[in-house]
C-alpha positions in Angstrom: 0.0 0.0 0.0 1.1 3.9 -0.6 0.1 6.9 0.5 -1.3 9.7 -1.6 -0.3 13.6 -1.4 -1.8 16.0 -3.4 -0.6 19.5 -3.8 -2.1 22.4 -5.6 0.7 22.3 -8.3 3.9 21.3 -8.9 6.3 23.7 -6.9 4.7 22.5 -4.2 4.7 18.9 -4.9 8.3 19.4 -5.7 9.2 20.7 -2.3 7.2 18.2 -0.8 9.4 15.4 -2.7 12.7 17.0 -1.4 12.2 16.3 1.9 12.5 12.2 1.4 15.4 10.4 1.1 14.9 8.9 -2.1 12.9 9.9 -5.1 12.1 6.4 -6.5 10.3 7.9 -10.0 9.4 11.0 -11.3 7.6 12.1 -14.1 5.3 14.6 -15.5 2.1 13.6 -13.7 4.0 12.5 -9.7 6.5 11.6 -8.3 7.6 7.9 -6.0 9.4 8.9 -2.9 9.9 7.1 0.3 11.9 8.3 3.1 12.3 5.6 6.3 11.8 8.4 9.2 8.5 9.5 7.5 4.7 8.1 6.7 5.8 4.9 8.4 8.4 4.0 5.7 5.7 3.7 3.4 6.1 4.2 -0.5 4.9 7.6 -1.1 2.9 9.0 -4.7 3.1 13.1 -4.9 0.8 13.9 -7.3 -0.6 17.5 -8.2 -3.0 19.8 -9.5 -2.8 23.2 -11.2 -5.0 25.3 -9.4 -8.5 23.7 -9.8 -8.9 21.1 -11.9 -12.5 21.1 -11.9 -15.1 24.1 -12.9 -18.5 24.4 -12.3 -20.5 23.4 -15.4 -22.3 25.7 -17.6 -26.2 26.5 -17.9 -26.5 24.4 -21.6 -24.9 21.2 -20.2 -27.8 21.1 -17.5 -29.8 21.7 -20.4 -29.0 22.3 -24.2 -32.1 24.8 -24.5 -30.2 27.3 -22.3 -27.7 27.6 -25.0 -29.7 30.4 -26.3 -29.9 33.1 -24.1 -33.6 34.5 -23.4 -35.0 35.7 -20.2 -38.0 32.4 -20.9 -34.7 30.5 -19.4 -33.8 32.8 -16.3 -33.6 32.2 -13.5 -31.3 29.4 -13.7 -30.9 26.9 -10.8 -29.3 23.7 -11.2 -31.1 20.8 -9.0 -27.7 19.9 -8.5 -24.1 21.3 -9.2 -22.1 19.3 -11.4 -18.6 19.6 -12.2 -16.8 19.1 -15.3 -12.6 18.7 -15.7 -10.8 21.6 -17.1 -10.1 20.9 -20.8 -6.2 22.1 -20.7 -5.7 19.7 -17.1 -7.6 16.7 -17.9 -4.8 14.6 -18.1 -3.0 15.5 -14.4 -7.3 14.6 -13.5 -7.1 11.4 -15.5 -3.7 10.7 -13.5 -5.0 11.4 -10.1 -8.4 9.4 -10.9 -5.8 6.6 -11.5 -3.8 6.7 -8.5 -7.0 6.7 -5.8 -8.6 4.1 -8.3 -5.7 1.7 -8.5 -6.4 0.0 -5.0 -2.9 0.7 -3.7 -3.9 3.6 -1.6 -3.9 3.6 2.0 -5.0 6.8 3.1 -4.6 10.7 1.2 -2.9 13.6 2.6 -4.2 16.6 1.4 -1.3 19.7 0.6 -3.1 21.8 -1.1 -3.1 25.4 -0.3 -4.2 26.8 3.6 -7.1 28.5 3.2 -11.0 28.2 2.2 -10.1 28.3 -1.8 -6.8 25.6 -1.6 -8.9 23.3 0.7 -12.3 23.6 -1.5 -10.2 22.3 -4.8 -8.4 20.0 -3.0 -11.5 18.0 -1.9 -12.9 18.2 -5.2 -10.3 16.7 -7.0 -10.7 13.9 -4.5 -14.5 13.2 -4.6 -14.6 13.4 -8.6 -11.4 10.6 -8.6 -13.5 8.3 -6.2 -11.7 8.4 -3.2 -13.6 7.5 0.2 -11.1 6.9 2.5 -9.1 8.6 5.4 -7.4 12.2 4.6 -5.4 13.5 6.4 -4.4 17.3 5.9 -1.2 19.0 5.8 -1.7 22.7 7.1 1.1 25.4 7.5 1.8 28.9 6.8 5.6 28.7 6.4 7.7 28.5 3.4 8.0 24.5 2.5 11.8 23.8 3.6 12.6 20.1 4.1 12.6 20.6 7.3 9.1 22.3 7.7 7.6 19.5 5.3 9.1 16.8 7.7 8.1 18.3 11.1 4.4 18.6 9.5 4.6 15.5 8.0 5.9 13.2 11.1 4.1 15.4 14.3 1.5 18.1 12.8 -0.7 16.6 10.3 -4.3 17.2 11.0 -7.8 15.3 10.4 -9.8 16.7 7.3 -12.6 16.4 9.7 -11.4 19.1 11.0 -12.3 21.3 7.7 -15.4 19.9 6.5 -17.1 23.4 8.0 -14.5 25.3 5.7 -15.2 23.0 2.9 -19.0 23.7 2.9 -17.9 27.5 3.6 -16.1 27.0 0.4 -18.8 25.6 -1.7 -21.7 27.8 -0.6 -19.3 30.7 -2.1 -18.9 28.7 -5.1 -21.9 28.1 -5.9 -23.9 31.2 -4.9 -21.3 33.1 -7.0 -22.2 30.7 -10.4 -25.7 31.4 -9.4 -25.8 35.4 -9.0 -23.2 35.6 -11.9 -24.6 33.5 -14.7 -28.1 34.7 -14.4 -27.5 38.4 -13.5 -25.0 38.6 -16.4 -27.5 36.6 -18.9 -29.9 39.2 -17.8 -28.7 42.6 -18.2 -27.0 41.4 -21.3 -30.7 40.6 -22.8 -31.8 43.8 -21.5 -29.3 45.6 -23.5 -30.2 43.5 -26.6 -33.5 44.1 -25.7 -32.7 47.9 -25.6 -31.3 48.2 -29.4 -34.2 45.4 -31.2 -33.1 47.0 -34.7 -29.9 46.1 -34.4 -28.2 45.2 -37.6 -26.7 41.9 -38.1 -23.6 43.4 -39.3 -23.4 44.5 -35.6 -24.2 41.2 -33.8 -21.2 41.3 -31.9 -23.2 42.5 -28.6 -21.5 43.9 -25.1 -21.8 41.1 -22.4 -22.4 42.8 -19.4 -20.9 40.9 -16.8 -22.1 40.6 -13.1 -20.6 39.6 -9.9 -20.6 40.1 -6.0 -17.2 41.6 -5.7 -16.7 43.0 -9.4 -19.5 44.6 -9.4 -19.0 46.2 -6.3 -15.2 47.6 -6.5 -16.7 48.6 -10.2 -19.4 50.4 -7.8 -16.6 52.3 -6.1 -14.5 53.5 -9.1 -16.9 54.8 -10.9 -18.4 56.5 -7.9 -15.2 58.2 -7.7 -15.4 59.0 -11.8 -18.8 60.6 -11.5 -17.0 62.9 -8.3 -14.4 63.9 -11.0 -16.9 64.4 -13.6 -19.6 66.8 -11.7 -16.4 68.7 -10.1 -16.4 72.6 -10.8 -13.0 73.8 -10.0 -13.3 76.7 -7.8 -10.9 79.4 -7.1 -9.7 80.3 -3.8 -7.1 83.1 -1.9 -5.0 82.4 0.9 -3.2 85.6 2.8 0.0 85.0 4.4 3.2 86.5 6.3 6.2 85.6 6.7 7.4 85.8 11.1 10.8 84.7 12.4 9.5 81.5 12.8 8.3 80.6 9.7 5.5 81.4 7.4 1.5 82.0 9.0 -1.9 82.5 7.1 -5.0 84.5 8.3 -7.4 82.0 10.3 -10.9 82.6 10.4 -12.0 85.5 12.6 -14.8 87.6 13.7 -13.4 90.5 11.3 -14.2 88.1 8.8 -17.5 87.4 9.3 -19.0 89.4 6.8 -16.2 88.3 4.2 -17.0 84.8 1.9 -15.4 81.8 2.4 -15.2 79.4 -0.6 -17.8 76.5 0.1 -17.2 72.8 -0.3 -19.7 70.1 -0.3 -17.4 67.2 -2.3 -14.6 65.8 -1.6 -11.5 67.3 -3.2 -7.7 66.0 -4.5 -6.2 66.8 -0.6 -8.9 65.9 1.2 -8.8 62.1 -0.4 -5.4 61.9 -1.0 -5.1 59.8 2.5 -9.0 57.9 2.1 -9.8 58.4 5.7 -12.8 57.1 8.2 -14.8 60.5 8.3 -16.4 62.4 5.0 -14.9 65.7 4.3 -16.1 68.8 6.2 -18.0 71.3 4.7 -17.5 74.8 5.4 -20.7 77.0 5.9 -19.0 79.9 4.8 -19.1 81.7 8.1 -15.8 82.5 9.4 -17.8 83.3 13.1 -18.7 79.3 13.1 -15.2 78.7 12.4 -13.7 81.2 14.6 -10.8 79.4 16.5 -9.8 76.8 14.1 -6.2 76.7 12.6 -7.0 76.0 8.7 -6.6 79.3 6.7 -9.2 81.1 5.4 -10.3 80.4 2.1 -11.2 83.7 0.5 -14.0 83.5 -2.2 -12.9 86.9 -3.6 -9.4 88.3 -5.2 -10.4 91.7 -3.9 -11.1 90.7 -0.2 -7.9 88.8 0.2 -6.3 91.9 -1.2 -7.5 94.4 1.4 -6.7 92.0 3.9 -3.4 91.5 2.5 -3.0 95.4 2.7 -3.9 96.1 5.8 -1.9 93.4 7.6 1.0 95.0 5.5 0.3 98.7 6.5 0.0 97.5 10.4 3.8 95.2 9.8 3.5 93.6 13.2 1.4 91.2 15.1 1.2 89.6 18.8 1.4 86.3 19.9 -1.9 85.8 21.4 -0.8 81.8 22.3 1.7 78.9 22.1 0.7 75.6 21.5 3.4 72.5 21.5 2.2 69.0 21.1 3.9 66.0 20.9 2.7 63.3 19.1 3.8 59.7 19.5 3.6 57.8 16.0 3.6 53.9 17.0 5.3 51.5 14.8 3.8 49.9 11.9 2.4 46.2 11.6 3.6 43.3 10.0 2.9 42.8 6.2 -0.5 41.1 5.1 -0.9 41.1 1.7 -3.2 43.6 1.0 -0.9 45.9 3.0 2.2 44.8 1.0 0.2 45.7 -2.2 -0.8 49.3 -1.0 2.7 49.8 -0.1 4.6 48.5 -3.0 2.1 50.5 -5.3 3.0 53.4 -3.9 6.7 53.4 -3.6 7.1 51.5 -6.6 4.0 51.7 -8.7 4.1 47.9 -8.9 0.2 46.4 -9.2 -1.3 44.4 -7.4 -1.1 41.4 -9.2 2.7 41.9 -9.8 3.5 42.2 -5.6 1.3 38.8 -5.2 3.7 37.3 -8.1 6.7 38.6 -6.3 5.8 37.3 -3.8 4.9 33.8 -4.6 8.2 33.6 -6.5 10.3 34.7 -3.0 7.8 32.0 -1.3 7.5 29.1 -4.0 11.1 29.4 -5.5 13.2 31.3 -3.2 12.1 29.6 0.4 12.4 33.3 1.6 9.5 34.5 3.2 6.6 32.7 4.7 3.2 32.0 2.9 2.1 35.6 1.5 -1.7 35.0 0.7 -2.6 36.4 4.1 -4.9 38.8 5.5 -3.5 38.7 9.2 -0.8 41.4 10.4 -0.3 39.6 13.7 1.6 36.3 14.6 0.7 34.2 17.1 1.8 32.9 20.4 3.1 29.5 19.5 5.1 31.2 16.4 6.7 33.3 19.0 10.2 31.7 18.7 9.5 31.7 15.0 9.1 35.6 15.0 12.8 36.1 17.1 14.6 33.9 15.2 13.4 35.8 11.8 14.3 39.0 13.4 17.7 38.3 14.4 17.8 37.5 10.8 16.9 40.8 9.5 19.5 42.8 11.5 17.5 43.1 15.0 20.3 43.7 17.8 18.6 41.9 20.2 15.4 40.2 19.3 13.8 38.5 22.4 13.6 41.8 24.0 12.1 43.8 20.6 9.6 41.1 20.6 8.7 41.6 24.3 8.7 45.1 24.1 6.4 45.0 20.6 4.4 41.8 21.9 0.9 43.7 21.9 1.4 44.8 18.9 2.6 41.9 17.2 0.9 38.9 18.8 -2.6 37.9 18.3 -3.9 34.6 18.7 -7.8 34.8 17.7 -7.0 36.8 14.0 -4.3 34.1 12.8 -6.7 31.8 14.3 -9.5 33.1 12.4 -7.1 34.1 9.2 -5.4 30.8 9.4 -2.5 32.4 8.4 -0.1 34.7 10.2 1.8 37.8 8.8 4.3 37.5 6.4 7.8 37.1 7.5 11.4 36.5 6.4 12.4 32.6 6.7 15.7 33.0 5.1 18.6 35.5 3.7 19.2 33.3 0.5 17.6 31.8 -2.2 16.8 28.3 -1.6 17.1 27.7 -5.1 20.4 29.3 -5.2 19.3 31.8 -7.6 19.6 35.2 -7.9 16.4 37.7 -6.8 15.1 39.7 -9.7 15.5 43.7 -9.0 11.7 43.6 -8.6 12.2 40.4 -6.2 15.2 42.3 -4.2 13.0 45.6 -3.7 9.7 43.5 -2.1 12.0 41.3 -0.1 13.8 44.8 1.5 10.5 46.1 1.4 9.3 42.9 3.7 12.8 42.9 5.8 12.7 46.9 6.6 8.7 46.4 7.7 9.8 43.7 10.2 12.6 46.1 11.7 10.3 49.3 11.8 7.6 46.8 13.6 9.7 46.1 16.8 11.7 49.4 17.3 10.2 52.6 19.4 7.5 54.6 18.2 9.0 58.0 16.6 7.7 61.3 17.9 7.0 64.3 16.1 5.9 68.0 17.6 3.8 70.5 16.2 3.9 74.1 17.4 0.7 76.0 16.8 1.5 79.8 16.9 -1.8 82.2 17.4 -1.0 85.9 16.4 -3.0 89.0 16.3 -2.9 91.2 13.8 -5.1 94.4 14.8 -8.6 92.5 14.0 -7.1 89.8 11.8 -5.8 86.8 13.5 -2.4 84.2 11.7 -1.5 80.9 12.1 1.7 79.5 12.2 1.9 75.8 11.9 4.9 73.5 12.2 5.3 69.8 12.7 8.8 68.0 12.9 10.5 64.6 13.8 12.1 65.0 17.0 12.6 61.9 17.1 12.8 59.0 14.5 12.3 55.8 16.1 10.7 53.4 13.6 11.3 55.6 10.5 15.3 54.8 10.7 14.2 52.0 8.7 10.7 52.2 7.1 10.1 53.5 4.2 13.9 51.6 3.2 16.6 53.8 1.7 14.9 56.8 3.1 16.9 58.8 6.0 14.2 60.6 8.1 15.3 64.4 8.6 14.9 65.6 12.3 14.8 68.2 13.7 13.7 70.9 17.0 11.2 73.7 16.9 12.7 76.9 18.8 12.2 77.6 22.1 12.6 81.1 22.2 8.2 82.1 21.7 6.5 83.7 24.2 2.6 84.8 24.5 2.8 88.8 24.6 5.7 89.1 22.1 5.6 91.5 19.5 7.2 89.9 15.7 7.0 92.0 12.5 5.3 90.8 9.4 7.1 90.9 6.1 6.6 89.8 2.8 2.9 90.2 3.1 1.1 88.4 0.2 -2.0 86.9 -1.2 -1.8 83.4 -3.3 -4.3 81.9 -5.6 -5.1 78.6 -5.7 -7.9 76.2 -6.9 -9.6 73.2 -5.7 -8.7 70.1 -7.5 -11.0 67.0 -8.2 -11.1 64.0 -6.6 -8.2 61.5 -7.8 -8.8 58.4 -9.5 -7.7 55.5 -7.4 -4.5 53.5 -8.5 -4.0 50.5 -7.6 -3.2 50.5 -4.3 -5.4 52.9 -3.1 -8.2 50.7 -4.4 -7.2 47.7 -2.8 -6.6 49.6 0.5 -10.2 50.7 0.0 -11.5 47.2 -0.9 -10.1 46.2 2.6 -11.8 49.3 4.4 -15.1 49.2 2.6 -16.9 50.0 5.6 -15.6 53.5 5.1 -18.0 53.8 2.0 -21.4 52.6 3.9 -23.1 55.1 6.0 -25.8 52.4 7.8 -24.2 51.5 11.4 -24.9 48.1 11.3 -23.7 47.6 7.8 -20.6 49.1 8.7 -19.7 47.0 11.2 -20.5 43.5 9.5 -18.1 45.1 6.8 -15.5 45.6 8.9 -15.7 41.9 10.1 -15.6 41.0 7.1 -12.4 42.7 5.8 -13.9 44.3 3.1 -14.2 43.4 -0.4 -13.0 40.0 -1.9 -9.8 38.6 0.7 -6.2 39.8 0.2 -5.6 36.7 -2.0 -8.2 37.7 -4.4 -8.2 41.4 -4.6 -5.5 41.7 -7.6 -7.6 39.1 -9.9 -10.9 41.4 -9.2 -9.1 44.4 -10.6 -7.6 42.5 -13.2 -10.8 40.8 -14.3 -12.6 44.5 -14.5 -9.5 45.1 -16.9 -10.1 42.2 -18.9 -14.2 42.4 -19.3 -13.5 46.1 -20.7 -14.6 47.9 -17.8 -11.6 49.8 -16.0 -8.6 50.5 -18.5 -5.3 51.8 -16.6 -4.5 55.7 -17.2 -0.5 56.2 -15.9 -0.5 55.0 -12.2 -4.2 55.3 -12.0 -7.6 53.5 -12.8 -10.3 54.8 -15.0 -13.6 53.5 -15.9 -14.5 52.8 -19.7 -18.1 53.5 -21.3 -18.6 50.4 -21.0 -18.2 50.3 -17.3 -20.1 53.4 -16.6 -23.6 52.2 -18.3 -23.0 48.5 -16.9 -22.7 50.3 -12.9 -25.8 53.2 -14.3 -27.8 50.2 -15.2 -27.2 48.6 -11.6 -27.9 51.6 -9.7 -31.1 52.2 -11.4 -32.2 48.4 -10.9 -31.2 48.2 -7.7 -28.5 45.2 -7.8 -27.4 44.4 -4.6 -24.1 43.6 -6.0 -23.7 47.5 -6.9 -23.7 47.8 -2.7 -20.4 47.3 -1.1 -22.2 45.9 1.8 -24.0 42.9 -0.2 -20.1 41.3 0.1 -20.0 41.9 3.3 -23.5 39.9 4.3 -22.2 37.1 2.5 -18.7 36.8 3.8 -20.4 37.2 7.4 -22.9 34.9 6.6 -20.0 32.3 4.9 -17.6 32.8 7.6 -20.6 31.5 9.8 -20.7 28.1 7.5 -16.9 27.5 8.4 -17.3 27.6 12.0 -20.1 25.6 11.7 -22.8 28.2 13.1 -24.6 28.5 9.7 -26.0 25.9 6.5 -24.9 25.5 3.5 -28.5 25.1 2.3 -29.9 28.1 4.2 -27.3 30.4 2.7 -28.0 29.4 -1.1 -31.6 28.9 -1.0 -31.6 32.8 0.6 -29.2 33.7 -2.7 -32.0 32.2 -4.9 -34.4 34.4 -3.5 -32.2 37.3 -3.7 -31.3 36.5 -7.9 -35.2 35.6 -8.6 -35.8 39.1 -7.2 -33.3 41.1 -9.1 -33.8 39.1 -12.5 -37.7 40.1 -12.5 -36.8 43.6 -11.7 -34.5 43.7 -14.6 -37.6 41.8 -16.7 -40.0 44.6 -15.8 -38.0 47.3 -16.4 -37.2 46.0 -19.9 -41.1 46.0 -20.4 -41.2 49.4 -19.0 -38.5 50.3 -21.6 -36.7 52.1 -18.7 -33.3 50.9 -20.1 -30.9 51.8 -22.1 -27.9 49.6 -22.7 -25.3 50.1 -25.4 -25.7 46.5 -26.7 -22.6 46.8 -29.2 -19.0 48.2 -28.9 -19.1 51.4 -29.4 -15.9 51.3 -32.2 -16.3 48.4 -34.4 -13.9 45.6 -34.0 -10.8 44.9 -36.4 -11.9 42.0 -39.0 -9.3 39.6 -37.6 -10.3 39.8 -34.2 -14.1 39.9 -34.6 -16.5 37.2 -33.8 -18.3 35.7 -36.4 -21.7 35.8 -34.9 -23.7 36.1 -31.4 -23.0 32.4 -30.9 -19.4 33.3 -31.4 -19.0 35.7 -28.8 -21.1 33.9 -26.4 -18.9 31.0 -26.8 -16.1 33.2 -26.2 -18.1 35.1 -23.2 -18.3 31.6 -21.9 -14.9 30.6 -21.7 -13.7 33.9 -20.3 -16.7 33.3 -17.4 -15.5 30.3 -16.3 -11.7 31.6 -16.1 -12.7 34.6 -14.0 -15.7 33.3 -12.2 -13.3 31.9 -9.5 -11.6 35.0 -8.7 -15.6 36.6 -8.1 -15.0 35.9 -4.2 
């Protein structure tokens, strides 16, 4: 008899093999191993898939009638889910059927990846080959060193019935995204067609509009932020200002100011969202009396106001120092890296996308044996990786790690989020390649990137002190406002390569002191739209969708549920709203196509919950209630068939209503070569590109 390991593909089987003492066969399907100190002795097979191996099948091989699209056939709900092998894979399928069919199997231990998507393929591949006896299942977040796969392997291997709660979390995701997908998408793509009857046939080749939870949702958010951009006015705006011995201060709102304008703002503008913070914008009533006492300059509506106010200030040349105001401000370290943090912060000190920092960083986990597994949404390590955590510190360049990581253990150490991540921050495991290669200069920059993070995380806070400096000017009243780094702390090493300047605000200011005023002045300026988001803005924002929802309660089930899609997902959302034609990339930024604005119009004006950020967040609360076993599978996706029935007769009714109206072709006509021959054509093609992207809908 042998055993059986699967892994999701063949790095990972590869790894696994290493750790044996003797690799008895390999070829392209598995390899033979068998190592005396490990699985009893026993011969071992390592077999592997590519991902999944299996996908959902499509509505027309339930039934060949729903090859045609028409809204007769919608809603669509399989009696039962069927799978079907992936074309391109079938023979590594065939292979593994083979293996768990040949009668030589004692028991299966499943390697695929740690988490709800690695452990739902996994047992699929299983059940479709036949298998019905014991798994076991191999579980770790660390890079796969031979010595890792043997300590799991001999002492940490756990029971898949362990799992069968993540397993059903897994399906009920699967399964609920097929069904809101395939019919939402089949129906506001017949609504368009339904919009433009005449069309020629020349012009058959139609716009699918594609529908999912999560796409749908971050499309939601960008093109929220393109209709900011598009209904922004710029405004222009005066600032007065003077230059004191301490630096340079700007007229404040005032009582001699009340009767003066102040430019009004009721959207958000380019500095106000350049950090996307918790609270909305203020808007300023345009009553300087209301805003008497606050440090922000005053915004002068008028040229000739600021001017006389400039003038006077320079005719009186002197002002008193009505107040001092020093305030330190301790600025704590930084976490440790989860993935969607590593992908806001190497898009912005690199530009790199998101899709590009997850590849990176597979390659420096997969290849190079040099972090730990980076498909995490957890900042925190826990207890029991506590040894883990010193040992990869002193590796970085911590003097003394035992004490960092007592001194940082609040901030570093939380059992309950790796427990409920499954997967703790990433982390350095080694200096080298373990394939005794050389890093890429992409590779090099996100494995600094991950080393300087994990120095900044255990060193002391760094301060920083602001000096406020009220002055009087006659009836006019200045601001000076300064912050510095007194002291640097953290920031010796985060951002890396970047040498914080420090520095100490004078001592020498006094309430009652008399300074002159020079250099007088008045400076236009004008309010700036919105930005568009780039990339790692927008996943920072997927993460902190409760930010965008304004209902209490729906806030906080967002915020439990970490957003939009997970961190392991995030990069293929954006990247399948760049393949379906919705979201082109402008420099460093994202903007939404035509296409893209009439597919989230037409959701907003029927009401598809998947236009709401928080419809992602019910369902991951509700799913992350499956995997601890608090919730049904059957519960869940009977409720989603309720919810897709609902929204598929809306869009019915409002195509009788003829209240839509859908572009139903491309607005420039496609090249000859590249053009489908017919509607069957493109649905064929609209087909394939569903079932590649489907998955990555979560």
């Amino acid at each position: 008899m042998a055993v059986l390991i699967l892994a999701e593909k063949p790095s990972v089987a590869q790894d696994i093999a290493k750790a044996f003492a003797r690799t008895l066969k390999r070829d392209r399907t598995h390899y033979v191993v068998r190592d005396p100190d490990l699985l009893n002795g026993e011969e071992t097979i390592i077999t592997w898939g590519y991902g999944h191996l299996l996908e959902l099948k499509m509505p027309e091989e339930y039934d060949p009638r729903l090859k045609e699209w028409s809204f007769q056939g919608l809603p669509i709900f399989p009696a039962r889910f069927e799978y079907r092998p992936i074309p391109k894979t079938r023979q590594q399928l065939q292979a593994i059927r083979g293996f768990v069919q040949s009668g030589k199997i004692s028991r299966v231990i499943l390697a695929t990846d740690a988490d709800r998507e690695g452990h739902l393929l996994g047992i699929l591949i299983l059940r479709y080959a036949g298998w019905k006896g014991p798994i076991l299942r191999f579980w770790t977040s660390e890079a796969l060193t031979p010595e890792v796969v043997r300590r799991v392997l001999q002492r940490e291997l756990r029971n898949n019935d362990e799992f069968r709660h993540l397993y059903a979390e897994g399906l009920a995701r699967q399964h609920a995204d097929w069904l809101y997908g395939i019919n939402l998408t089949r129906a506001l793509t017949l609504a368009a067609d339904a919009s433009h009857p005449q069309t020629p046939p020349q012009r058959s080749c139609r716009n699918v509009y594609s529908i999912g939870r999560c796409q749908t949702a971050v499309l939601a958010i960008l093109a929220q932020r393109e209709e900011q951009i598009a209904r922004f006015v710029p405004q222009p705006y005066w600032l007065v200002s003077a230059r004191t011995p301490w630096g340079e201060a700007y007229v404040v709102p005032c009582p001699a100011l009340k009767n003066i304008p102040e430019l009004r703002t009721s959207s958000p503008t380019a500095e106000e969202t350049e950090e996307e913070t918790e609270t909305d914008p203020p808007e300023h009533d345009g009553s300087a009396r209301n805003r008497s006492g606050t440090s922000a300059p005053f915004r002068f509506a008028r040229e000739e106001d600021a001017r006389a106010t400039a003038q006077t200030i320079a005719r009186l040349g002197s002002a008193r120092v009505v107040s001092v105001n020093r305030r330190k401000q301790i600025v704590p370290p930084p976490r440790l890296f989860s993935l969607s943090e590593l992908q806001s912060e190497a898009n912005k000190l690199y530009g790199f996308s998101a899709r590009k920092t997850l590849d990176l960083a597979q390659s420096l986990y997969e290849t190079h044996k040099m972090i730990s597994y980076p498909r995490t949404s957890c900042p925190y390590m826990a207890s029991s990786n506590a040894n883990k955590l010193a040992r990869s510190l002193k590796m970085v360049g911590v003097p003394d790690p035992g004490q960092a990581l007592k001194r940082a253990w609040s901030r570093l150490i939380n059992d309950k989020a790796v427990a409920e991540a499954s997967h703790h921050a990433i982390v350095v495991e080694r200096l080298q390649s373990a394939a005794g290669k050389e890093l890429s200069p992409d590779e090099r920059k996100l494995f600094e990137l991950i080393k300087a993070r994990m120095r900044a995380a255990v060193d002391e806070p760094a301060v920083q002190e602001t000096l406020e400096v009220r002055l009087r000017c006659g009836d006019y009243e200045l601001v000076l406002k300064r912050t510095v780094l007194v002291s640097p702390g953290w920031k010796r090493h985060y951002p890396p390569g970047r040498v914080p300047q420090t520095a100490q605000l004078k001592a020498d200011i006094r309430p009652g002191r008399t300074v002159s005023l020079e250099n007088v002045r008045t400076e236009r300026k004008q309010t700036e739209p919105p930005p568009r988001y780039t990339e790692g803005t927008l996943v920072s924002i997927m993460k902190n969708a409760w930010r965008l929802v304004k209902d209490p309660r729906l806030r906080e089930i967002l915020k439990e549920a970490r957003g939009i899609g997970t961190d392991a997902t995030r990069d293929q959302i954006i990247e399948t709203l760049k393949t379906r034609g919705y979201v082109v990339s402008r420099g460093k930024t994202l903007a939404v196509s035509p296409k893209g604005m009439a597919c989230y119009e037409a959701a907003c004006r029927l009401k598809l919950s998947a236009a709401d950020p928080a419809t992602t967040a019910v369902w991951e609360k509700e799913l992350a209630a499956i995997g601890r076993g608090q919730a049904s599978y059957d519960r869940f996706v009977n409720g989603i068939k309720k919810l897709v029935k609902t929204e598929v007769d809306r869009i019915v009714q409002a195509v009788r209503n003829q209240t839509l109206n859908l572009p139903s072709a491309p607005t420039a006509a496609p090249t000859r070569s590249r053009a489908p021959r017919g509607r069957r054509s493109l649905r064929r093609q609209t087909t394939r590109r569903f079932r590649k992207a489907s998955s990555n809908d979560r």
